[in-house]
MARKE-45576 format. One record per residue: residue number from 1; residue in one letter; x, z, y of N, C-alpha, C, O, CB in turn. Coordinates in nm, 2 decimals. Glycine has a CB too. Layout:
# MARKE-45576
PT   n res  neast    nup nnorth caeast   caup canorth  ceast    cup cnorth  oeast    oup onorth cbeast   cbup cbnorth
PT NUM   A      X      Z      Y      X      Z       Y      X      Z      Y      X      Z      Y      X      Z       Y
...
//
This chain:
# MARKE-45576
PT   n res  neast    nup nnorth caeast   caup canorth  ceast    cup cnorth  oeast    oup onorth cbeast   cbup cbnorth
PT   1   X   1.42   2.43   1.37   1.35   2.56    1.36   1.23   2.57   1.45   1.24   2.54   1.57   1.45   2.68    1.38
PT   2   X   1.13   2.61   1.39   1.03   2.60    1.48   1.01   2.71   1.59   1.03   2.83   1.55   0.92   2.58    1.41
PT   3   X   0.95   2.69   1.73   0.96   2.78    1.84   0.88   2.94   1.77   0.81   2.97   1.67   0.88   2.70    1.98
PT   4   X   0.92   2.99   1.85   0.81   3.17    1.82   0.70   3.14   1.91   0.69   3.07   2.01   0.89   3.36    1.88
PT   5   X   0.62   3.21   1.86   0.45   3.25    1.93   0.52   3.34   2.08   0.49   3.34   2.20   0.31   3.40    1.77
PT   6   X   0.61   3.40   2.04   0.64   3.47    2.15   0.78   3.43   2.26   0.82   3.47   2.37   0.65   3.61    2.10
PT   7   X   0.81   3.35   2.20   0.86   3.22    2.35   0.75   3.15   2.39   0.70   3.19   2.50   0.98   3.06    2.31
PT   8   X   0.68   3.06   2.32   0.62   2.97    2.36   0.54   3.06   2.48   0.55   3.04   2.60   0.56   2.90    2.24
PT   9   X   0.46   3.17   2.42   0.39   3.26    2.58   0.46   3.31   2.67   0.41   3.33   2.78   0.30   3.39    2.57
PT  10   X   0.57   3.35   2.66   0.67   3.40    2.75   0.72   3.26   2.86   0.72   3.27   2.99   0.81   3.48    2.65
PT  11   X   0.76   3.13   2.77   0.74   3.02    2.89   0.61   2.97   2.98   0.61   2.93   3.10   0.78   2.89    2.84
PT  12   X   0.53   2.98   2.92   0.40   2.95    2.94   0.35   3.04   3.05   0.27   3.02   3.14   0.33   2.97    2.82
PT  13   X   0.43   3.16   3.04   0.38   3.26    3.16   0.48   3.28   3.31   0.45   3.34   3.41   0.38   3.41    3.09
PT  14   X   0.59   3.20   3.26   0.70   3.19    3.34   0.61   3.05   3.45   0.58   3.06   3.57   0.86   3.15    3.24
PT  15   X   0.59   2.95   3.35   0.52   2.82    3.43   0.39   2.87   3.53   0.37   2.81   3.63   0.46   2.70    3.32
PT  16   X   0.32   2.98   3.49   0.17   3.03    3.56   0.25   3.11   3.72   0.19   3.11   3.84   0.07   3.19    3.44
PT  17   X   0.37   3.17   3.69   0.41   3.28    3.76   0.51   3.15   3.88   0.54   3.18   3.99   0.51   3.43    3.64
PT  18   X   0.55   3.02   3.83   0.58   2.96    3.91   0.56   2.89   3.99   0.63   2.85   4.08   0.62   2.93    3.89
PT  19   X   0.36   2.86   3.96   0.29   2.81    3.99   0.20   2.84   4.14   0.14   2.78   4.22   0.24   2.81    3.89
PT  20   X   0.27   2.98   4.09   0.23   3.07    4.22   0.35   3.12   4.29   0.36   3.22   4.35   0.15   3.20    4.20
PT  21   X   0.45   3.02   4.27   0.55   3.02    4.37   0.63   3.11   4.38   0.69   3.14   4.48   0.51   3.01    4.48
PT  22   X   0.63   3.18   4.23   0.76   3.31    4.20   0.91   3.23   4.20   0.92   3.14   4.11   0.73   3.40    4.02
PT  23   X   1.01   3.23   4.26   1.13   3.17    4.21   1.19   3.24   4.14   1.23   3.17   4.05   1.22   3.12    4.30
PT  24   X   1.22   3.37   4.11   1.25   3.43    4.01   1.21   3.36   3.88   1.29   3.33   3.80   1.19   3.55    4.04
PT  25   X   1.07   3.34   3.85   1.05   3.32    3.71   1.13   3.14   3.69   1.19   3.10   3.59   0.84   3.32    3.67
PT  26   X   1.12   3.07   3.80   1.12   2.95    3.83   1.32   2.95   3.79   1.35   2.84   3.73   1.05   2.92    4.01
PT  27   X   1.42   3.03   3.81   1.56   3.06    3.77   1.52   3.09   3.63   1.55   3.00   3.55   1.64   3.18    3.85
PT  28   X   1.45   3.20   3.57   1.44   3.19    3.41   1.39   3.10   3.37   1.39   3.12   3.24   1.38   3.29    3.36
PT  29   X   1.32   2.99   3.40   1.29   2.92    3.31   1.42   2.80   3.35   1.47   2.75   3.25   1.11   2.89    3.32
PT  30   X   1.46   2.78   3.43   1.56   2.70    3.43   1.70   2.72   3.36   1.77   2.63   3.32   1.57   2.69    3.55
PT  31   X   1.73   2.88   3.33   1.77   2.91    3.24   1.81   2.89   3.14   1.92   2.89   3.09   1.74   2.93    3.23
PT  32   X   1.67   2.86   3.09   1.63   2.87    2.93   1.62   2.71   2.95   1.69   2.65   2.87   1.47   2.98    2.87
PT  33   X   1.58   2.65   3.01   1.57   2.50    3.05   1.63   2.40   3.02   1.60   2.30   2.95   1.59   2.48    3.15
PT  34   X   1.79   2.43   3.12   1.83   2.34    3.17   1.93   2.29   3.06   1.93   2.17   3.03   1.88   2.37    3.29
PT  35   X   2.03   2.40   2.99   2.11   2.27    2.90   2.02   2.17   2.80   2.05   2.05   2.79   2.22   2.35    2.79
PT  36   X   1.94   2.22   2.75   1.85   2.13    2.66   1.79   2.01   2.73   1.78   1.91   2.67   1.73   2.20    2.59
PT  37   X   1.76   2.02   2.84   1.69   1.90    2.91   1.79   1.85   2.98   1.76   1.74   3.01   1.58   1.92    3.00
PT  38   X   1.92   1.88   3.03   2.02   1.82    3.10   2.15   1.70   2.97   2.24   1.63   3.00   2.09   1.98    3.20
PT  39   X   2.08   1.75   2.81   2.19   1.68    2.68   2.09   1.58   2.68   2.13   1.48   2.62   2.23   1.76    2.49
PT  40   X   1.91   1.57   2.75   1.83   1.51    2.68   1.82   1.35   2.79   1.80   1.23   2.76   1.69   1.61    2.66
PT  41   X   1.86   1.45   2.92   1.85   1.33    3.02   2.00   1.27   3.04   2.02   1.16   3.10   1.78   1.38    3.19
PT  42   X   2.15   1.35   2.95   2.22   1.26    2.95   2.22   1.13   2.87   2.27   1.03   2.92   2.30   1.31    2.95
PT  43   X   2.16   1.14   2.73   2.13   1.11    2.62   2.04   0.94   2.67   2.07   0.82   2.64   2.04   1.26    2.55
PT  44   X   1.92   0.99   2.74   1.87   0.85    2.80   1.88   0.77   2.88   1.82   0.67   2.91   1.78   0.84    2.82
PT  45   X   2.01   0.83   2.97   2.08   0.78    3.09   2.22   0.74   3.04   2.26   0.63   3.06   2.08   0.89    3.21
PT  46   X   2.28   0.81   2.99   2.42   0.78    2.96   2.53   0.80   3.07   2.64   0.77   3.05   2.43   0.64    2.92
PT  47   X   2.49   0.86   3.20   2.60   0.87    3.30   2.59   1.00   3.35   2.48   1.03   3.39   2.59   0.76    3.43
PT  48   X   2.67   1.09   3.35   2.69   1.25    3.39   2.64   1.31   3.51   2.58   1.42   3.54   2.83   1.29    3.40
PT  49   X   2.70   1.19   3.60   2.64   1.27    3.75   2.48   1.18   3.76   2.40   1.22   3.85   2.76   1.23    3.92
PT  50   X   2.45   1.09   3.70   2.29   1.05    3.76   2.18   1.13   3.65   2.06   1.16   3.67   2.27   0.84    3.75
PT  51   X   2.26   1.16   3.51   2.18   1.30    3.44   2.15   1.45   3.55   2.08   1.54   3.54   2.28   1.37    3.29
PT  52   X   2.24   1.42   3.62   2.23   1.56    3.66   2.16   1.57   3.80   2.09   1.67   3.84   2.39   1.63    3.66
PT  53   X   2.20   1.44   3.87   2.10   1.45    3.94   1.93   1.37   3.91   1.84   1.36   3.98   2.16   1.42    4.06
PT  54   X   1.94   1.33   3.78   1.78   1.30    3.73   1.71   1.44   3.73   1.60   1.47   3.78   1.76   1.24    3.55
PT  55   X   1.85   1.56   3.63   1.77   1.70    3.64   1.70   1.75   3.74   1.58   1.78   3.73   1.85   1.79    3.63
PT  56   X   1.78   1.76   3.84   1.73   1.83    3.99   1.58   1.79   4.01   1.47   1.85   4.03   1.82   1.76    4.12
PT  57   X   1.63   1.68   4.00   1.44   1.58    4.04   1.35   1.63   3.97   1.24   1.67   4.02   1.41   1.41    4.00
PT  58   X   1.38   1.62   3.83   1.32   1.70    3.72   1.26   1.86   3.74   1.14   1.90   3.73   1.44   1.71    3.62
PT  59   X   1.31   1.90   3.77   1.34   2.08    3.76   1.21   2.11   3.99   1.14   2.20   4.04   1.66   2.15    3.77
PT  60   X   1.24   1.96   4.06   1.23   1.96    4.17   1.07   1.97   4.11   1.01   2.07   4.15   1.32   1.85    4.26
PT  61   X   0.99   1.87   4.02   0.87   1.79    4.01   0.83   1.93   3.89   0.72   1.99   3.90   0.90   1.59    3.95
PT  62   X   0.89   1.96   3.83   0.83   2.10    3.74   0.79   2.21   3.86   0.68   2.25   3.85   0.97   2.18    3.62
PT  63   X   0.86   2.25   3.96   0.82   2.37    4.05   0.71   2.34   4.13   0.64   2.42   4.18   0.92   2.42    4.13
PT  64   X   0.71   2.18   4.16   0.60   2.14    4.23   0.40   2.11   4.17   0.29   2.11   4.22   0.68   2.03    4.28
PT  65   X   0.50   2.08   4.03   0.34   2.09    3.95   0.33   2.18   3.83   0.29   2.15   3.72   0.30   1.93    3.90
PT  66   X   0.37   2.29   3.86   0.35   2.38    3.78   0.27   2.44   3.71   0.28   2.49   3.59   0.38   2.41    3.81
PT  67   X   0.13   2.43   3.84  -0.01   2.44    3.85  -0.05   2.36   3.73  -0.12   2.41   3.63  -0.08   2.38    3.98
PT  68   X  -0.01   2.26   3.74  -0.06   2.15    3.60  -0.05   2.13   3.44  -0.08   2.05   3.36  -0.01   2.04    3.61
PT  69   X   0.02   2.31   3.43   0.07   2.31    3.30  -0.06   2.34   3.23  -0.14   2.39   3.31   0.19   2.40    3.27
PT  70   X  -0.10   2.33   3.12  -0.22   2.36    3.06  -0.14   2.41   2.89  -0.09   2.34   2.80  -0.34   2.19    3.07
PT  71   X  -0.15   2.51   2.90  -0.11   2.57    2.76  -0.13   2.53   2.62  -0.05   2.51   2.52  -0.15   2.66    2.77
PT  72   X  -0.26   2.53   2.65  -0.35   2.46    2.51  -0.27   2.30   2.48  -0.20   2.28   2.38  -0.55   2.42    2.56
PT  73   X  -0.29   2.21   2.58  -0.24   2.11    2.53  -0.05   2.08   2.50  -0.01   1.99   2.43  -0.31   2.01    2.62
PT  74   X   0.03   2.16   2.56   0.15   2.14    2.48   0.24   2.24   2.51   0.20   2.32   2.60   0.21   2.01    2.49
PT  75   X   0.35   2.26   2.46   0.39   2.35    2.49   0.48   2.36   2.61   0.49   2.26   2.67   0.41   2.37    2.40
PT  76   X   0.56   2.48   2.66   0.59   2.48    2.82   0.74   2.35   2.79   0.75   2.26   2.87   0.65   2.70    2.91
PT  77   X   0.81   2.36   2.70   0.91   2.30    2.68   0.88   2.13   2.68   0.94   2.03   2.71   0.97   2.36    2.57
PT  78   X   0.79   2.16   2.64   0.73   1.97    2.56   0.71   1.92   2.66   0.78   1.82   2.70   0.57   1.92    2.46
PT  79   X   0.59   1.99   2.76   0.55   1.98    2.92   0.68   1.93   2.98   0.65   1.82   3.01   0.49   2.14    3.00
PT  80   X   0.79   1.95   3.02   0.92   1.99    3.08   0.97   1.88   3.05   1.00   1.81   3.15   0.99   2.11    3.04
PT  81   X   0.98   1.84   2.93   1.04   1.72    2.85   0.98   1.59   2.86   1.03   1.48   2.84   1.04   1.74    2.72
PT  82   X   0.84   1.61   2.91   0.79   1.50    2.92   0.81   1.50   3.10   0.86   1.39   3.12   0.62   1.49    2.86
PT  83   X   0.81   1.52   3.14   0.85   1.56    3.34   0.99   1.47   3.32   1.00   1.35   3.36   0.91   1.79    3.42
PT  84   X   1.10   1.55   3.26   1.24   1.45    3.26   1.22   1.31   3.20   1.25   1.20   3.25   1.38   1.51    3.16
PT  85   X   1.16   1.31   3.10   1.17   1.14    3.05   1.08   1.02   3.17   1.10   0.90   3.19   1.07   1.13    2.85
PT  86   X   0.98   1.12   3.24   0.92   1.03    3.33   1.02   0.99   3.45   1.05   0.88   3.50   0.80   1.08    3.37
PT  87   X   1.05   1.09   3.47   1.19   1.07    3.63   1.25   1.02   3.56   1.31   0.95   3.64   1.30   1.19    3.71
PT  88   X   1.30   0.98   3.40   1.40   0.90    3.37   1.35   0.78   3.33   1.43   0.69   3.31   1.49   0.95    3.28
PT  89   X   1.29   0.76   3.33   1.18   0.57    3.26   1.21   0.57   3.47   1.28   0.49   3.53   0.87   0.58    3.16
PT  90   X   1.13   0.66   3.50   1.14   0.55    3.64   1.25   0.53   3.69   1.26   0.43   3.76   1.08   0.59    3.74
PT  91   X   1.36   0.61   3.67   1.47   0.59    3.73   1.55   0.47   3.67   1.62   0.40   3.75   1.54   0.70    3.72
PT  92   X   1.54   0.45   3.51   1.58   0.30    3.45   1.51   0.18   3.51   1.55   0.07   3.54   1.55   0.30    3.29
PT  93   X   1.38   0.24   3.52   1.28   0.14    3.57   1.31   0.02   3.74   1.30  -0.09   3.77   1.13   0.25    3.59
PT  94   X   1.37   0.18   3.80   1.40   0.08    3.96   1.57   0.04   3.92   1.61  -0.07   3.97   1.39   0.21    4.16
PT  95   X   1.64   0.10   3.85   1.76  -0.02    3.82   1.77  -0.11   3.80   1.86  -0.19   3.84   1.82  -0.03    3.76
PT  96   X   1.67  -0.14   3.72   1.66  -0.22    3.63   1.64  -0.36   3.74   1.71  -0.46   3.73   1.55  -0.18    3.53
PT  97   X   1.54  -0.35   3.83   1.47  -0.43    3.93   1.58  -0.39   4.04   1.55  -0.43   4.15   1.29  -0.39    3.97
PT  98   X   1.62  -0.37   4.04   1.73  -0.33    4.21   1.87  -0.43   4.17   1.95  -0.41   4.08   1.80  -0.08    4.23
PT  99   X   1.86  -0.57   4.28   1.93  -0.63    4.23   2.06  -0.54   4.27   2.07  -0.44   4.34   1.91  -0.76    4.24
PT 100   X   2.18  -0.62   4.21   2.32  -0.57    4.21   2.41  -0.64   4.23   2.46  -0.71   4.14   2.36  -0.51    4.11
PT 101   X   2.46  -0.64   4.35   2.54  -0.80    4.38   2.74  -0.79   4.35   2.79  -0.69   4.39   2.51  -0.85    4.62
PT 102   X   2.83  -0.88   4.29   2.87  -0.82    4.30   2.95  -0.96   4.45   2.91  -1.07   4.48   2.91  -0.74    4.17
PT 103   X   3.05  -0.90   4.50   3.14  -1.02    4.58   3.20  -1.16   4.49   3.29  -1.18   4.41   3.28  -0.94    4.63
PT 104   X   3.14  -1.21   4.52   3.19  -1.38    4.45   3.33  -1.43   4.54   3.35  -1.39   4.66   3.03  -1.52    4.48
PT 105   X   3.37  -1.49   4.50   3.49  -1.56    4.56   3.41  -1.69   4.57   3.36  -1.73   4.47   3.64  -1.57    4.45
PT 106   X   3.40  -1.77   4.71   3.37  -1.91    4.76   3.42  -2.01   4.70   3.38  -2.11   4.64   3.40  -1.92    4.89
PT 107   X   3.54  -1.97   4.72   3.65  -2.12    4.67   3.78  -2.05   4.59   3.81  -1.93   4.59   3.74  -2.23    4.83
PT 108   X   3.81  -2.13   4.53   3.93  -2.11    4.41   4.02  -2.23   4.48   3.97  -2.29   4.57   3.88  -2.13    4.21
PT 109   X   4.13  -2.25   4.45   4.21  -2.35    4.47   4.18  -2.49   4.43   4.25  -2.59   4.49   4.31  -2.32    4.43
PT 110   X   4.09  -2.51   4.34   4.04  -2.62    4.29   3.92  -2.68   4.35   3.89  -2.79   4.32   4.02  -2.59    4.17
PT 111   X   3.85  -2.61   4.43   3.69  -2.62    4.53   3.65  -2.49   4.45   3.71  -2.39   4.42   3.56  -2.79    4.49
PT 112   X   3.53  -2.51   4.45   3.44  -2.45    4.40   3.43  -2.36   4.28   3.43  -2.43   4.18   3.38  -2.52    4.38
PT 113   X   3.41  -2.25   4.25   3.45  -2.21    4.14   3.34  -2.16   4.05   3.30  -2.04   4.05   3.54  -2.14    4.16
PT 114   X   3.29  -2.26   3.96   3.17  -2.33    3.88   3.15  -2.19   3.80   3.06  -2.11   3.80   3.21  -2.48    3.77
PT 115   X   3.23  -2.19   3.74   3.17  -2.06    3.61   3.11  -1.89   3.71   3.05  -1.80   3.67   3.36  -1.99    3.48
PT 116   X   3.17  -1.92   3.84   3.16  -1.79    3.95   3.01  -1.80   3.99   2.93  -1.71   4.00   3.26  -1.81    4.11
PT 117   X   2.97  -1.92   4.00   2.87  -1.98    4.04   2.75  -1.98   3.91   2.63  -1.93   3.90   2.92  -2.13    4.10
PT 118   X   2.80  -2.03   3.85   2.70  -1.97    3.69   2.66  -1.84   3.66   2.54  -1.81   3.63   2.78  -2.00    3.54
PT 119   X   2.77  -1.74   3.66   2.69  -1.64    3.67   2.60  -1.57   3.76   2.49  -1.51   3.74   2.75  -1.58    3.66
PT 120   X   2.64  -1.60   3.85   2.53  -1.53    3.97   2.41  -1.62   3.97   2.31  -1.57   4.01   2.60  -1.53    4.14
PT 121   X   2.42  -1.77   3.92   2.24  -1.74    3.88   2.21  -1.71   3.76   2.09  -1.73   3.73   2.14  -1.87    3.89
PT 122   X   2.28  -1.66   3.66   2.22  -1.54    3.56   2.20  -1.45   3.62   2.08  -1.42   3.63   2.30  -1.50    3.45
PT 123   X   2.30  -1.36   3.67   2.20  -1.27    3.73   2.10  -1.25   3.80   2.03  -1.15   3.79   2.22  -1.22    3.76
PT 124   X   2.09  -1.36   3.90   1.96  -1.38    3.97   1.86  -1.39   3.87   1.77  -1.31   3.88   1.95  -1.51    4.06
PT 125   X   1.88  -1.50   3.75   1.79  -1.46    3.69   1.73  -1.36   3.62   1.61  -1.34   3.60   1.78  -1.50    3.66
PT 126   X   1.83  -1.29   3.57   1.82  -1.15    3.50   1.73  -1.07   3.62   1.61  -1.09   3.61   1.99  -1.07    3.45
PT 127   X   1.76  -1.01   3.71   1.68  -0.96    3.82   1.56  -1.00   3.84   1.49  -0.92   3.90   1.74  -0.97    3.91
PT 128   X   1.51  -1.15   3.82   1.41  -1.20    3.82   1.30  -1.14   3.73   1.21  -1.07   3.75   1.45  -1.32    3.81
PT 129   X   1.37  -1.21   3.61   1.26  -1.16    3.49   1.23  -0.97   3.49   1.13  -0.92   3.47   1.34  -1.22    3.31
PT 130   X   1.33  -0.91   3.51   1.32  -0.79    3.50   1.22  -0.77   3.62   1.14  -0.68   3.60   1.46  -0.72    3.50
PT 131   X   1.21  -0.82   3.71   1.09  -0.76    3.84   0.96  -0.85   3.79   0.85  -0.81   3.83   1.13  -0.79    4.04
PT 132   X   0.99  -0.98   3.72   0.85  -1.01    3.67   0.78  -0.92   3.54   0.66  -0.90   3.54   0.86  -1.16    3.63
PT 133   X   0.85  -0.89   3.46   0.84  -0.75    3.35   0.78  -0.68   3.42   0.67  -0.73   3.44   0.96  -0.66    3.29
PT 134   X   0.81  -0.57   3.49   0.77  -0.47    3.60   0.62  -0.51   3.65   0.52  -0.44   3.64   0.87  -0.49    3.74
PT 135   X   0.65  -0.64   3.70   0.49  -0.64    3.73   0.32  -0.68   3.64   0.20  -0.68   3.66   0.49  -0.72    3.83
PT 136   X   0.43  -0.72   3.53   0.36  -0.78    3.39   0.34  -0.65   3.36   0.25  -0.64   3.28   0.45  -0.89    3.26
PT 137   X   0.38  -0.54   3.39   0.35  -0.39    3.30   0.24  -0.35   3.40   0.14  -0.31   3.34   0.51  -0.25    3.28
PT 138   X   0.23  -0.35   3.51   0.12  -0.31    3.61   0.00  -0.37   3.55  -0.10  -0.29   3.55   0.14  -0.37    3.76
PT 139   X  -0.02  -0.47   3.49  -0.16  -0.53    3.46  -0.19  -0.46   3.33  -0.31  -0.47   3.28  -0.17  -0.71    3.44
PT 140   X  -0.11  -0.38   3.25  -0.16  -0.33    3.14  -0.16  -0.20   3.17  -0.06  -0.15   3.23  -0.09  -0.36    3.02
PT 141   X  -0.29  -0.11   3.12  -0.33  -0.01    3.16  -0.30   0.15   3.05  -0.28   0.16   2.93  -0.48  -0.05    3.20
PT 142   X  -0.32   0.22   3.14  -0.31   0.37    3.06  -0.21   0.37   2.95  -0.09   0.34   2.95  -0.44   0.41    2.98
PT 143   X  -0.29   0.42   2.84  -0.19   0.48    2.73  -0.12   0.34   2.70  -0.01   0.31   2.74  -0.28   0.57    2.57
PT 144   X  -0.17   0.27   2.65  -0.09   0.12    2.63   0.03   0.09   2.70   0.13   0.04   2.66  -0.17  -0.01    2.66
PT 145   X   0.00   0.11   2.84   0.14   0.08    2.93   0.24   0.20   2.93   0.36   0.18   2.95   0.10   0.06    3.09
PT 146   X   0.18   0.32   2.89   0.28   0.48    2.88   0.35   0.44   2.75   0.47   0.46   2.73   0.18   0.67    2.84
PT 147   X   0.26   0.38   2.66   0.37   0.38    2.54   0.47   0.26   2.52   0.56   0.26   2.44   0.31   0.38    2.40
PT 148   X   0.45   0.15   2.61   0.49   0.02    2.57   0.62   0.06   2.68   0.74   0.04   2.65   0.36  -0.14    2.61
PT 149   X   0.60   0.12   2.78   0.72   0.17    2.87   0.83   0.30   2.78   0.94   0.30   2.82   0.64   0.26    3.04
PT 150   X   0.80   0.37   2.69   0.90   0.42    2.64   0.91   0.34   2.51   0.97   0.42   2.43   0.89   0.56    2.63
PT 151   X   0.88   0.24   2.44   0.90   0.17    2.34   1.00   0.07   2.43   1.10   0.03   2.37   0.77   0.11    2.25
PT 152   X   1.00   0.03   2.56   1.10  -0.06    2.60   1.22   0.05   2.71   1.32  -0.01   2.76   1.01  -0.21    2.69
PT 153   X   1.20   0.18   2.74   1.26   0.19    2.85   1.37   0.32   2.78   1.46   0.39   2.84   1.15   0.21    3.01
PT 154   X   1.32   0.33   2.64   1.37   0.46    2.60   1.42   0.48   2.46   1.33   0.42   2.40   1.27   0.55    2.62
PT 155   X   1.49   0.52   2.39   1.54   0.49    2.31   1.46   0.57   2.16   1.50   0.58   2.05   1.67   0.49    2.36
PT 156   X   1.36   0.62   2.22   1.26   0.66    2.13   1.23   0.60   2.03   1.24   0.48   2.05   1.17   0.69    2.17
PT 157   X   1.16   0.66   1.85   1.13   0.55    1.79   0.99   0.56   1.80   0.95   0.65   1.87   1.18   0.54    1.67
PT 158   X   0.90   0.47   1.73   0.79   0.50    1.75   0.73   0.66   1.73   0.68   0.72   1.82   0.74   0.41    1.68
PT 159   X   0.75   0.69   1.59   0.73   0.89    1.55   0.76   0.93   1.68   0.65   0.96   1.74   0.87   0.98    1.42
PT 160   X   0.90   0.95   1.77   0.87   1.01    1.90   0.79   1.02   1.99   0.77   1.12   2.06   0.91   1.00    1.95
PT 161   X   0.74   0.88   2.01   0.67   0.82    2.12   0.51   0.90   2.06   0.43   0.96   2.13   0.68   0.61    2.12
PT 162   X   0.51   0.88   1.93   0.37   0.94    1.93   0.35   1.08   1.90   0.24   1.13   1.92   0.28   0.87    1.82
PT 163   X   0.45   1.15   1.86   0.45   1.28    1.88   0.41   1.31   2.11   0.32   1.37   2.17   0.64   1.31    1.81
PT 164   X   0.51   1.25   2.14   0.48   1.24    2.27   0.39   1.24   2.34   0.37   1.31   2.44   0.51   1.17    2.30
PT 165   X   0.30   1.13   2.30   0.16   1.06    2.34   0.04   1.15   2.28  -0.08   1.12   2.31   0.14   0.91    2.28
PT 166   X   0.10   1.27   2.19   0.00   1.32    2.14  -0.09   1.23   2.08  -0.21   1.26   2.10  -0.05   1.39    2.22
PT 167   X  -0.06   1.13   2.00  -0.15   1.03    1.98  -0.10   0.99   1.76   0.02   0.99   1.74  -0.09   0.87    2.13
PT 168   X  -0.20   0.96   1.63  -0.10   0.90    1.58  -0.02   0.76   1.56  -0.06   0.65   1.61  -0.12   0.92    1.50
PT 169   X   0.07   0.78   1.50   0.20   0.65    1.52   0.12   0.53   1.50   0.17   0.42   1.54   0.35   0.64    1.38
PT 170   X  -0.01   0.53   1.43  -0.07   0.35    1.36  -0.14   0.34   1.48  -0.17   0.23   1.50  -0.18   0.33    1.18
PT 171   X  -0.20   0.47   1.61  -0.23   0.41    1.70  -0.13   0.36   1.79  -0.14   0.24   1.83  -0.31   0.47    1.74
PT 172   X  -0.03   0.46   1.84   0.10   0.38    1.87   0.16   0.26   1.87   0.21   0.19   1.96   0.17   0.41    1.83
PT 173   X   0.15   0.26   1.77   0.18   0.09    1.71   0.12   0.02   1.77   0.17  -0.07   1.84   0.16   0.05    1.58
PT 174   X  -0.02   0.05   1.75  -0.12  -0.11    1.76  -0.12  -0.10   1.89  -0.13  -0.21   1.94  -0.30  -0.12    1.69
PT 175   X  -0.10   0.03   1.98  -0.07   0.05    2.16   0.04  -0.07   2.20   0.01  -0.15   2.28   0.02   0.24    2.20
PT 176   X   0.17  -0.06   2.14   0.28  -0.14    2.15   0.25  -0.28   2.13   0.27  -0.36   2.22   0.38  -0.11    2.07
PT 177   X   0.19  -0.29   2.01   0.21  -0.49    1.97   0.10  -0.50   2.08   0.16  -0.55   2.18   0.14  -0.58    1.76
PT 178   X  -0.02  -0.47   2.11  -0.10  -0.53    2.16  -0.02  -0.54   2.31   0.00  -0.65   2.37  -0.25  -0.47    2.14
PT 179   X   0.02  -0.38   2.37   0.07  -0.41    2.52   0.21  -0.55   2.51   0.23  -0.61   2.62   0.14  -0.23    2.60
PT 180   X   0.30  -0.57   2.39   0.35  -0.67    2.39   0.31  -0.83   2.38   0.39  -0.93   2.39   0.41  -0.64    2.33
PT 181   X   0.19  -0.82   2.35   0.12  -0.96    2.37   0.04  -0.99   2.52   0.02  -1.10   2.58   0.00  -0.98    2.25
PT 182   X   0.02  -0.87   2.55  -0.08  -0.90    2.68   0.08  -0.89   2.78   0.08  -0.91   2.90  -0.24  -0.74    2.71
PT 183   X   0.16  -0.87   2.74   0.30  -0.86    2.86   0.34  -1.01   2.85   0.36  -1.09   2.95   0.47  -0.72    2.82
PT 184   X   0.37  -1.07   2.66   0.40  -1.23    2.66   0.25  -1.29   2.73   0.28  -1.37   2.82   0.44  -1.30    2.45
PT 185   X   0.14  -1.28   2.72   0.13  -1.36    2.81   0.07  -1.36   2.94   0.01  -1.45   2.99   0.09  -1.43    2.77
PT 186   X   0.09  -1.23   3.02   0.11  -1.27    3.16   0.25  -1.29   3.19   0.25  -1.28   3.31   0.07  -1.17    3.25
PT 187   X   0.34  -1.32   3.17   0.46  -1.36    3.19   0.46  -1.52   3.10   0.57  -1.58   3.09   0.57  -1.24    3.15
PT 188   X   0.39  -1.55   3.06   0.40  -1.71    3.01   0.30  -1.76   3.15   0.34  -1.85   3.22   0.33  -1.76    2.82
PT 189   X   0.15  -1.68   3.18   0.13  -1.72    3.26   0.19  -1.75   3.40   0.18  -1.86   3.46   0.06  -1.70    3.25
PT 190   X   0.27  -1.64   3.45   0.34  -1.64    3.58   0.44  -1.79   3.60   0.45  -1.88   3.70   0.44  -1.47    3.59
PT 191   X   0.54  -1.79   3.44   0.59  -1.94    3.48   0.51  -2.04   3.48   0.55  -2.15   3.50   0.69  -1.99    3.40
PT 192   X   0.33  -2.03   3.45   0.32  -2.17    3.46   0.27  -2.22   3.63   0.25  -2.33   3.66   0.20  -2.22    3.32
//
């Protein structure tokens, strides 16, 4: 169902009035806010308490740039929605690179215990490539790197992503394949 002319200004005026540091408006809009953005950041996170504290961060980075809302270009909810999915790309983003160790057992009764030892340089390597990704995404710029990060970090389909990007989907697209060739090969170059 599509929003009313008279939500859409009533949030819009809540975000101006927060901007100037009303907390009052800053509780109504959280309000009206928070279950829809708190199903959206469980939804791309999958874990209850790190949705909820993605929200906070969320709701922390909306009161702080509130100033930045610009009406014309989207609406106060879309604005809002795009704030959580960014705290949440980045928050997948440093997992992702943050290695995770777990305790290995040294010895088994037999010496050594080989398959213990195989995994942990998978995961070394997994951790590897994931921080060489990371930095293979730094060399690709702007919109190309915004969309190629929620085509890999988010479970969006393309239609979302370009609804998102305010952009259309055949540019989207050609945003993705191209940032996925320029990512295959600085990462073919890095191994050589």
């Amino acid at each position: 169902m599509p929003p009313d002319a008279d939500s859409s200004a009533e949030e819009a005026f809540l975000l101006a009035r927060i901007g100037a540091g009303d907390r009052a408006a800053f509780r109504d809009l959280y309000a009206r806010f928070s279950t829809p953005l708190f199903s959206f950041t469980l939804r791309l996170v999958g874990d209850r308490a790190t949705a909820e504290e993605l929200l906070q961060d969320a709701f922390v980075k909306i009161w702080h740039h509130a100033n930045d809302y610009d009406p014309h270009k989207s609406r106060a909810f879309t604005w809002a929605v795009t704030i959580v999915r960014r705290t949440c790309i980045d928050h997948l983003r440093r997992r992702r690179s943050a290695p995770s160790f777990t305790p290995l057992p040294l010895e088994t009764e037999g010496g050594a215990d080989f398959a213990t030892a195989e995994t942990a340089r998978r995961t070394a390597e997994a951790h590897e490539t994931s921080r060489n990704v990371d930095r293979a995404l730094e060399h690709i710029s702007g919109d190309r790197r915004r969309a190629l990060e929620l085509a890999l970090y988010s479970e969006l389909t393309h239609a979302e992503i370009a609804r998102q990007l305010v952009q259309p989907i055949g540019t989207v697209k050609s945003w993705i394949r191209r940032g996925l060739l320029e990512l295959r090969t600085t990462l073919a170059q890095a191994k050589s």
